[in-house]
C-alpha positions as CSV (number, residue, x, y, z in Angstrom):
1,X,-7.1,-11.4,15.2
2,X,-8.7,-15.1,16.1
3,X,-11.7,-16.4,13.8
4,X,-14.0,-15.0,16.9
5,X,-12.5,-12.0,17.1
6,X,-13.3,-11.2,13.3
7,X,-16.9,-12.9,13.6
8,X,-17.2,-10.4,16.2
9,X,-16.0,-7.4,14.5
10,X,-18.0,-8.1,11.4
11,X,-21.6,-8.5,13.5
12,X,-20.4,-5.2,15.0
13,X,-20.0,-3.7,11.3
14,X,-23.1,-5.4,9.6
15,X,-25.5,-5.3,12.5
16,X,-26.2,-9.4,11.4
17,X,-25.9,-11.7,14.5
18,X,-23.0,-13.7,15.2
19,X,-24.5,-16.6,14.5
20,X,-25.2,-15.2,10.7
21,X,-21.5,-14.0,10.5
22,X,-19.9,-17.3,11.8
23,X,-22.2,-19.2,8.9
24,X,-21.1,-17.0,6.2
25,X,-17.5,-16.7,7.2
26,X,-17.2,-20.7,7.6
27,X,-18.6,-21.0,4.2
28,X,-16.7,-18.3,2.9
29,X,-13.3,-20.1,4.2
30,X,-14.9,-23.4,2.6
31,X,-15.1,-22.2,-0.6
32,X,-11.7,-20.7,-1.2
33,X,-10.2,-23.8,0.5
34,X,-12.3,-26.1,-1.9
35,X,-11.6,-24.1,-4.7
36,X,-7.4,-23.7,-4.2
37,X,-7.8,-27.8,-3.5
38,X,-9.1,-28.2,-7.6
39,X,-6.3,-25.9,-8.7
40,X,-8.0,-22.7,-9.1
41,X,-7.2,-19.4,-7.8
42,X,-9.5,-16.6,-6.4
43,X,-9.4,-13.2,-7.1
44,X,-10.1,-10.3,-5.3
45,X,-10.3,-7.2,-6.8
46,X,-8.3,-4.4,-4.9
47,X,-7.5,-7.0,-1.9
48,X,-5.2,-9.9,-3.8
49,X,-5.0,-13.3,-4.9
50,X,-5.6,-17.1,-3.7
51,X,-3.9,-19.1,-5.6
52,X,-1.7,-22.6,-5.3
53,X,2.4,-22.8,-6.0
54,X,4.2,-25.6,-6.7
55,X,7.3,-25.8,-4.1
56,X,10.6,-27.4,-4.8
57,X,11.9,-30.4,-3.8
58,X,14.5,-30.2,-0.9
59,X,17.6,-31.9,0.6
60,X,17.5,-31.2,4.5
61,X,19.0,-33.2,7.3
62,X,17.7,-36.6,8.7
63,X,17.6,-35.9,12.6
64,X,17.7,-39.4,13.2
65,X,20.9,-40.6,11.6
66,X,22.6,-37.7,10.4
67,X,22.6,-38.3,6.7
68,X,20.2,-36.4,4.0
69,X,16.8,-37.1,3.7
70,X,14.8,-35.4,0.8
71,X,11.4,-33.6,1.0
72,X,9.7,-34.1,-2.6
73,X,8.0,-31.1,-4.0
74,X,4.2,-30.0,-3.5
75,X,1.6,-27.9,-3.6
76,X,1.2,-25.1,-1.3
77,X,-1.2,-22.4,-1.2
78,X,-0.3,-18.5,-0.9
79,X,-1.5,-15.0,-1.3
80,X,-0.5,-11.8,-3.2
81,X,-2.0,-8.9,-1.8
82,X,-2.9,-6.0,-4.6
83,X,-1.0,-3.2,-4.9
84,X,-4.2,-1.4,-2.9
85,X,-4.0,-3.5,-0.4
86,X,-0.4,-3.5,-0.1
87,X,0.1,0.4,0.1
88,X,-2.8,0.2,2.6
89,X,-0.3,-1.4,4.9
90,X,2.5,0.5,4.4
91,X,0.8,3.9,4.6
92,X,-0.2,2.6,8.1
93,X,2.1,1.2,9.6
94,X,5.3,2.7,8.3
95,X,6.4,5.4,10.5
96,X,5.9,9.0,9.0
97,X,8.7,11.8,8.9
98,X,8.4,15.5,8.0
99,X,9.1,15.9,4.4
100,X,9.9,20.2,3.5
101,X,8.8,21.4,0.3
102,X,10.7,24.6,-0.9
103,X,9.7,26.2,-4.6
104,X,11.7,29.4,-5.6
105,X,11.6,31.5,-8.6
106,X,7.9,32.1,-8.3
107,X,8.1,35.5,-5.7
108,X,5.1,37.4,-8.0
109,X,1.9,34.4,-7.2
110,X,-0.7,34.7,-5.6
111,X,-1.1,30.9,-4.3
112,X,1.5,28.2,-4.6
113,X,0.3,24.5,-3.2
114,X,2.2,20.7,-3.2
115,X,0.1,18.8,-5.3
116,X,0.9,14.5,-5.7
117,X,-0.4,11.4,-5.6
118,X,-0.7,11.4,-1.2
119,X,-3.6,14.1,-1.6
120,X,-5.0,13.1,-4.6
121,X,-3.4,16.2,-6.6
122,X,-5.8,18.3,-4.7
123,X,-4.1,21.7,-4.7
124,X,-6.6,23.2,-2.1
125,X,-4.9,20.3,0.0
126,X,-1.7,21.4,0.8
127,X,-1.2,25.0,0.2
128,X,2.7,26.3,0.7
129,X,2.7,29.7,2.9
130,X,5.1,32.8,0.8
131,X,8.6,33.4,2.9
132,X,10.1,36.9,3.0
133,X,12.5,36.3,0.5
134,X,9.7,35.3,-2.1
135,X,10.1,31.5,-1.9
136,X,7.7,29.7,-0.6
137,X,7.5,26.3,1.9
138,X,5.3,24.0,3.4
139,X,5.7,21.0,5.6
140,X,4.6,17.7,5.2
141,X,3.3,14.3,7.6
142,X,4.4,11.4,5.1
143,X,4.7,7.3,5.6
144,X,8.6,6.6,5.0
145,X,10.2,4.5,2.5
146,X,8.2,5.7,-0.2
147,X,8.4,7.4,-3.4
148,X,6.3,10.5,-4.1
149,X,5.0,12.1,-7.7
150,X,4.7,15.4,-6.8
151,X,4.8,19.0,-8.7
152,X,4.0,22.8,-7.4
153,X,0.6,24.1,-8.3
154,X,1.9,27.9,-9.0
155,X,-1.7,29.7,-10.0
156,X,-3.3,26.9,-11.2
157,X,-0.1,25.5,-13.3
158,X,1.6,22.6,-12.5
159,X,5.5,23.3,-12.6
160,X,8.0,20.3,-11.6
161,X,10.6,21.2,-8.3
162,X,13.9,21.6,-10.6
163,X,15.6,20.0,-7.4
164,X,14.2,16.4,-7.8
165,X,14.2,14.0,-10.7
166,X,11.0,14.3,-12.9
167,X,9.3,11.4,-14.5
168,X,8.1,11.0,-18.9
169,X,5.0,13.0,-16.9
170,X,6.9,16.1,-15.9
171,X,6.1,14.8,-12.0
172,X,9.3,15.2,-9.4
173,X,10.2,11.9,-7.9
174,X,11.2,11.8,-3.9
175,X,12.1,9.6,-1.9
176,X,10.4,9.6,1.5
């Protein structure tokens, strides 16, 4: 996405006029260049962090004769996204897989759900449907290369799957 492209999308957003959007968004870019230039950083709660580095010196090769030329150290800026941000991402992009929840021993409730941190440890989210045999299973849509905190809502109580890891919580740990 080009500066324009942006100015566009945020006049789309904020009904202001490109002109209004292009002001701020100059000014905006100003100020965080201005302020990494005096050493500060900027901070963006739940986006990341502006802030300046100092690189190390190098040793590369001289194109021109061969020998070894050195490249002092200096300042460079960078950016660490938050971990909201950064999550954000990954839940996005990353491509998604099934994921099969089984939870046994529990053939006499009435309603058995996956509860975790990817629905908010909503147990009205993801209810698991009662096999034959007693057990019960759902399915899941989940962003690989993840780890989940999980546990099975069995009427209301939260009961770890004794096939997974459990964290100091009493939360199962997965790998997605």
């Amino acid at each position: 996405m080009t500066r324009e492209e942006l100015a566009r999308e945020t006049a789309r957003r904020t009904g202001l006029t490109m002109k209004e959007v292009q002001i701020v968004l100059v000014t905006f870019l100003d100020v965080i260049s201005e302020t990494l230039c005096m050493g500060n950083s900027i901070f963006l709660r739940g986006f990341g962090c502006f802030s300046t580095r100092m690189g190390r010196e190098r040793r590369v090769r001289d194109p021109r004769d061969n020998g070894v030329m050195v490249i002092p150290a200096r300042h460079r800026p960078v950016f660490r996204p938050y971990p909201a941000l950064r999550d954000s991402v990954q839940n996005s992009l990353a491509p998604r897989v099934r994921v099969a929840f089984f939870c046994i021993g529990y053939s006499q409730a009435q309603s058995v759900s996956v509860v975790g941190d990817f629905n908010n440890w909503d147990q009205a989210d993801s209810p698991m449907q009662k096999l034959p045999d007693g057990s019960w299973f759902t399915e899941l849509l989940m962003s690989s290369g993840q780890t989940i905190h999980y546990s099975f809502s069995v009427d209301g109580q939260r009961k770890p799957d004794p096939g997974y890891r459990s964290d100091s919580s009493g939360h199962s740990l997965r790998q997605v």
